[in-house]
C-alpha positions in Angstrom: 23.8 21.0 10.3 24.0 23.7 7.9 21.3 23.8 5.4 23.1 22.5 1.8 23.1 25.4 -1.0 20.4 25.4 -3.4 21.1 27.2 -6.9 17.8 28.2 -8.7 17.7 26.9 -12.6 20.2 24.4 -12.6 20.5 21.1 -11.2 21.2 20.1 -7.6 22.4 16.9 -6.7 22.8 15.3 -3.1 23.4 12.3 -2.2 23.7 12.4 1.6 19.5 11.6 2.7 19.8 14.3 5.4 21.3 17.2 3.1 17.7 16.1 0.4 15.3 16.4 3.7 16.9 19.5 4.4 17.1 21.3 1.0 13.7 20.3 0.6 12.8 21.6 4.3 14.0 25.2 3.2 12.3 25.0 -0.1 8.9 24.5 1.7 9.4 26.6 4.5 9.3 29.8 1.2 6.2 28.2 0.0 7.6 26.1 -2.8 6.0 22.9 -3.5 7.9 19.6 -4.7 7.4 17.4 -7.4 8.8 14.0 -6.8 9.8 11.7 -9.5 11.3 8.3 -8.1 13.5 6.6 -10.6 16.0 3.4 -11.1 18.0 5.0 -13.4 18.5 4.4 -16.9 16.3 6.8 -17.7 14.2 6.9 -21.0 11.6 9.1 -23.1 8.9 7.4 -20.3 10.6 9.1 -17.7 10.9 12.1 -19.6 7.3 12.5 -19.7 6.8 11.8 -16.0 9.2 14.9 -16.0 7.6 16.7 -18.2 4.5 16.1 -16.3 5.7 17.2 -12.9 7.1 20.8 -14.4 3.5 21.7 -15.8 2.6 22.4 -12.1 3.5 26.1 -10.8 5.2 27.3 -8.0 7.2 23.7 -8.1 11.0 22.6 -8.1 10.9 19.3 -9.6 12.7 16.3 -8.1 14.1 12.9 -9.4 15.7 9.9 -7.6 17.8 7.8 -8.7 18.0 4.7 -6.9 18.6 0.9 -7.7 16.8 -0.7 -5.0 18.2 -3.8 -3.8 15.0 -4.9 -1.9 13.1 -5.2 -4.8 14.9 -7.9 -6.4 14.7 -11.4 -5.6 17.1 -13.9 -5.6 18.3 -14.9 -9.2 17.3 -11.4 -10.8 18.5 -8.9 -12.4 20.1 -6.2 -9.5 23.9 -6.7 -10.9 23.4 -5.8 -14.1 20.3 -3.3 -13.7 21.8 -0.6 -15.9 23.5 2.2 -14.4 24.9 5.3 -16.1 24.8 7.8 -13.2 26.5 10.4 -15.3 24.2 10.2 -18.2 21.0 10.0 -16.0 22.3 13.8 -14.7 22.5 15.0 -18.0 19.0 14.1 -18.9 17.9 15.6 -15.6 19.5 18.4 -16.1 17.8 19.1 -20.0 14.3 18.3 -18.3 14.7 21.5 -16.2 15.1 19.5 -13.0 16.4 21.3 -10.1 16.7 18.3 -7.4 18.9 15.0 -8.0 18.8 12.7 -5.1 21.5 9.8 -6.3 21.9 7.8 -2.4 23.8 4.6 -1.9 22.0 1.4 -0.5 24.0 2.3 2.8 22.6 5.8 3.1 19.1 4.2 3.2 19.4 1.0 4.5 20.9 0.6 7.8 22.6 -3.5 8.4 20.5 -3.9 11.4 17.0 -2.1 9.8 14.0 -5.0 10.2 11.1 -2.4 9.7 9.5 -2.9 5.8 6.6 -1.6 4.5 3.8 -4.5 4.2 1.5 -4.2 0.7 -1.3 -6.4 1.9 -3.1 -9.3 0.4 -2.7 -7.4 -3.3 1.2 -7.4 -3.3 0.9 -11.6 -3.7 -1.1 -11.3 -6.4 -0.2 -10.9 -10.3 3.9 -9.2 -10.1 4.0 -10.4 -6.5 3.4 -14.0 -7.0 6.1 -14.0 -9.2 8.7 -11.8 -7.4 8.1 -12.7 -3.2 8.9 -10.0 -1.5 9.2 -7.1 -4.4 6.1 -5.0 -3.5 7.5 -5.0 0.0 10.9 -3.7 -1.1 9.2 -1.1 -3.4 7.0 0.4 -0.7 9.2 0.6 1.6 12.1 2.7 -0.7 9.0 4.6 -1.9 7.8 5.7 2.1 11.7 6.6 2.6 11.4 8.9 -0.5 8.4 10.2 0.5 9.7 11.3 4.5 13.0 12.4 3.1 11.7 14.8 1.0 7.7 15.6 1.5 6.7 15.8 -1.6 3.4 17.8 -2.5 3.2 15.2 -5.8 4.9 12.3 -6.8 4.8 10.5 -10.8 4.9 7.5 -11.1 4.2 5.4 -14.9 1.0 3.5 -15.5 3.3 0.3 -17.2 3.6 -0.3 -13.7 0.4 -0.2 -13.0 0.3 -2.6 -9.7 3.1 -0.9 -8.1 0.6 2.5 -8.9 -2.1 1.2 -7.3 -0.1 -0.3 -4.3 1.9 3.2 -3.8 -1.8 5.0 -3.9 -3.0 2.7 -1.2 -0.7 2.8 1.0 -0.3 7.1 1.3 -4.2 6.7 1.2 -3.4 3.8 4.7 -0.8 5.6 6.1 -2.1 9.6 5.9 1.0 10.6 3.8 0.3 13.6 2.7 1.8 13.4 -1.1 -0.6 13.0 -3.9 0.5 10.4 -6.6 -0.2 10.6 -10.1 0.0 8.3 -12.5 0.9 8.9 -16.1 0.1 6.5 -19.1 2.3 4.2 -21.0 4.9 5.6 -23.3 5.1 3.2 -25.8 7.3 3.0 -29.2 5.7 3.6 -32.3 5.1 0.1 -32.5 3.6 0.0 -29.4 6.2 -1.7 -27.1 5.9 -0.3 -24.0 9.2 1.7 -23.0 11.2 0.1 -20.4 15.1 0.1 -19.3 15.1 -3.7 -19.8 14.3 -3.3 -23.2 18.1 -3.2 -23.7 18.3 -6.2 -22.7 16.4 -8.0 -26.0 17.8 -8.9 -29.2 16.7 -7.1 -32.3 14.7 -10.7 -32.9 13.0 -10.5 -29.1 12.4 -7.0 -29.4 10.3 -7.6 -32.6 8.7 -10.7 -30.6 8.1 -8.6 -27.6 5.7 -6.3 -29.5 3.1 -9.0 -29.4 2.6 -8.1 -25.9 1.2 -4.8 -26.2 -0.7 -6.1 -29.9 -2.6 -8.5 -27.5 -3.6 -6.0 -25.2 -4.7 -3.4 -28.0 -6.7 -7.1 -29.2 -8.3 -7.4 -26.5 -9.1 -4.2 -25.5 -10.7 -3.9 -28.9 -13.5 -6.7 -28.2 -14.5 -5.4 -24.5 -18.0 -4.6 -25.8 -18.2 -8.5 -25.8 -17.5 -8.9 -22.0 -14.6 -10.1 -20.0 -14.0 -13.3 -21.8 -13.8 -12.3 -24.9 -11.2 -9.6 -24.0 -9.1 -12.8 -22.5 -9.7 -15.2 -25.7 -9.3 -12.2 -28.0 -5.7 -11.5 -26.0 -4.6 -15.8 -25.9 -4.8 -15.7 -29.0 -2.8 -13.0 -30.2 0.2 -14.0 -27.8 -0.3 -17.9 -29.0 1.0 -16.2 -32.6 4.4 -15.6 -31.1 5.0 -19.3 -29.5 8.5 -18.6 -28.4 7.2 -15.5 -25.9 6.6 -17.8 -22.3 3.7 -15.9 -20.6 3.8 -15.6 -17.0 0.2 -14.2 -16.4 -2.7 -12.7 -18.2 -5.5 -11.4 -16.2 -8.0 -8.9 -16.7 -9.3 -7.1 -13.1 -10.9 -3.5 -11.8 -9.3 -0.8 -12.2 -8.1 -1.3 -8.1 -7.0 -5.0 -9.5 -10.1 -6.5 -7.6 -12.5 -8.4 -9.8 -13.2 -6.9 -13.1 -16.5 -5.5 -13.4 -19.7 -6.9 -15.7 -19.9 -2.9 -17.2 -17.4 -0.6 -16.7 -13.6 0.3 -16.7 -11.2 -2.8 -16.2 -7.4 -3.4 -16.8 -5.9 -6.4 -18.4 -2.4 -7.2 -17.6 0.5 -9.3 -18.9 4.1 -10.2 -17.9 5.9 -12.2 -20.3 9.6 -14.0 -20.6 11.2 -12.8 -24.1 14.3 -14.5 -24.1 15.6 -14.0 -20.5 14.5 -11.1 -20.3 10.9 -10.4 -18.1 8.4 -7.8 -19.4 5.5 -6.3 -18.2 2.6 -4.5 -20.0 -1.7 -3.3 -19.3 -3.9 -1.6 -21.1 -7.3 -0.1 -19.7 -10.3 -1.8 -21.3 -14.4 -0.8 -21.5 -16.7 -3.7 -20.5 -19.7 -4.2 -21.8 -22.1 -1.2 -21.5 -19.7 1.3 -20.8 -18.3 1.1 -24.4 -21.5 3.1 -25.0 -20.9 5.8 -22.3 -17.4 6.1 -21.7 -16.8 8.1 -17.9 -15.1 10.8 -20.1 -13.1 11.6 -16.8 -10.0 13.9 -17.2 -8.3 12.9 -14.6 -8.6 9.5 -15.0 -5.5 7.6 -14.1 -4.4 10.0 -11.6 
C-alpha cells in the first residue's frame, strides 16, 4: 500500500487504522518522534493542555485520537449520547498545532468476531471498576490498539482520571510497550470543578452543586497533617453540605491506589451522581510527616 501523504504544519486526518500506522511508520523512520494524545471527543480547555503539553517536546508531530469507545460503557450508560462534534473537535486540533487526527469507526478497530481484551488486574474492580464492570477492560484494550497503530514515543493522558492513569502506566510497564505516558493535572474551572465533557450534561443548579466535589477534596486535602482519617471526616463532611449530590465512593489510597500510606503522598478520590449525570474527581494529599518535607519532585505525576 502506498504510504498516505503527510503535509507538514497543518493537520492530517485518517481514519483508515492502516493509513495512521503507516504515516506514523514514515514519520519515524526520519527520526521524528510522536506525541500521542487519545481523546473521546468533545474536546475542552483540559484537553487543550494535554496538547499543549505534548508540543513542548522537540523534534515531535503531535497526535490526537478521537474515538468514542463502545467497550467502555456498560449497559445503561451513556454511549448514545456521549457528545460528538467531529467537525468542531478538528478545528480545535487544528488551532493546537496538531499535525495527526486519527478519527476511526468502531468497525475499523473492532472486528465482529475479535474475543482478545486487555485484562487490568485485581485494581480495575476496585473504585471506577466496581462501579462500571468491564470499563477498565474496554479502556485498556482501545488504549494498546492506539498504542500498536501508531508507536508513540509519549502519550498524555489527564490526572481527573487518575485510575485509568495508573492502569494505562501499568500495563506498558507489564507488557514492554515502549511509549512513555504522562500524566498531566486537573484543569479545573475557576471554581474548581474539574473540566469534563459530561459537564454539559448538568443544569446550571447541578453544576453549582457539583462544585462541592472538588471543595471536599481541597477540605480534605487541607487537614492531611492530621492523618488519613481526618482527610476522610474532613471530606464527609463537606459533601454532606450538598445532600442532594448521591456519592458513589470516597476513598483515600497511595499514590499506585494501594493502601494509603501513615507519612507520605496519598490520593483521595470521589465519584458522585449530580442529577443523572456521574462525576469523577482526586486530588493529591500529604499525610502526616510529609506535610513538613514535601518530595519537591518535578516530575511528579508523570
Amino acid at each position: 500500500m502506498t504510504t498516505p501523504k503527510f503535509q507538514r504544519g497543518t493537520l492530517n486526518t485518517f481514519q483508515p487504522p492502516e493509513h495512521i500506522s503507516k504515516v506514523s511508520w514514515s514519520l519515524r523512520s526520519v527520526g521524528r518522534k510522536i506525541a500521542l494524545v487519545p481523546t473521546m471527543g468533545a474536546l475542552h480547555d483540559g484537553h487543550r493542555e494535554l496538547l499543549r503539553r505534548a508540543k513542548r517536546l522537540p523534534n515531535t508531530v503531535v497526535a490526537a485520537s478521537i474515538f468514542v469507545n463502545p467497550l467502555q460503557f456498560g449497559e445503561g450508560e451513556d454511549f448514545e449520547a456521549y457528545p460528538r462534534q467531529l467537525e468542531a473537535d478538528l478545528a480545535t486540533l487544528s488551532e493546537a498545532g496538531v499535525e495527526l487526527a486519527f478519527t476511526p469507526k468502531a468497525s475499523d478497530l473492532y472486528a465482529d468476531n475479535a474475543m482478545v481484551t486487555v485484562n487490568p488486574g485485581p485494581l480495575g474492580d476496585e473504585l471506577e471498576g466496581a462501579v462500571r464492570p468491564g470499563h477498565f477492560a474496554g479502556v485498556l484494550t482501545v488504549v494498546a490498539k492506539l498504542f500498536n497503530l501508531l508507536r508513540p514515543d509519549y502519550a498524555f493522558f489527564g490526572e481527573k482520571d487518575y485510575q485509568q492513569l495508573v492502569l494505562i502506566k501499568r500495563m506498558v510497564a507489564d507488557l514492554n510497550i515502549d511509549t512513555r505516558v504522562i500524566g498531566v493535572p486537573t484543569v479545573r474551572e475557576r471554581d474548581g470543578l474539574a473540566l469534563s465533557s459530561r459537564n454539559v450534561y448538568l443544569t446550571p443548579e447541578q453544576r453549582e452543586d457539583a462544585v462541592v466535589l472538588s471543595a471536599a477534596l481541597s477540605a480534605g486535602a487541607h487537614v492531611g497533617r492530621d492523618g488519613a482519617e481526618a482527610v476522610l471526616e474532613m471530606a464527609r463532611k463537606t459533601l454532606a453540605a450538598r445532600p442532594q449530590v448521591e456519592v458513589d465512593y470516597l476513598e483515600l489510597r497511595g499514590t499506585d491506589l494501594g493502601p494509603a500510606p501513615v507519612d507520605g503522598e496519598a490520593r483521595l478520590l470521589v465519584a458522585a451522581r449530580v442529577g443523572s449525570t456521574r462525576l469523577i474527581d482526586n486530588a493529591g494529599v500529604l499525610l502526616g510527616k510529609a506535610v513538613e518535607h514535601p518530595s519537591g519532585d518535578p516530575d511528579a505525576g508523570e
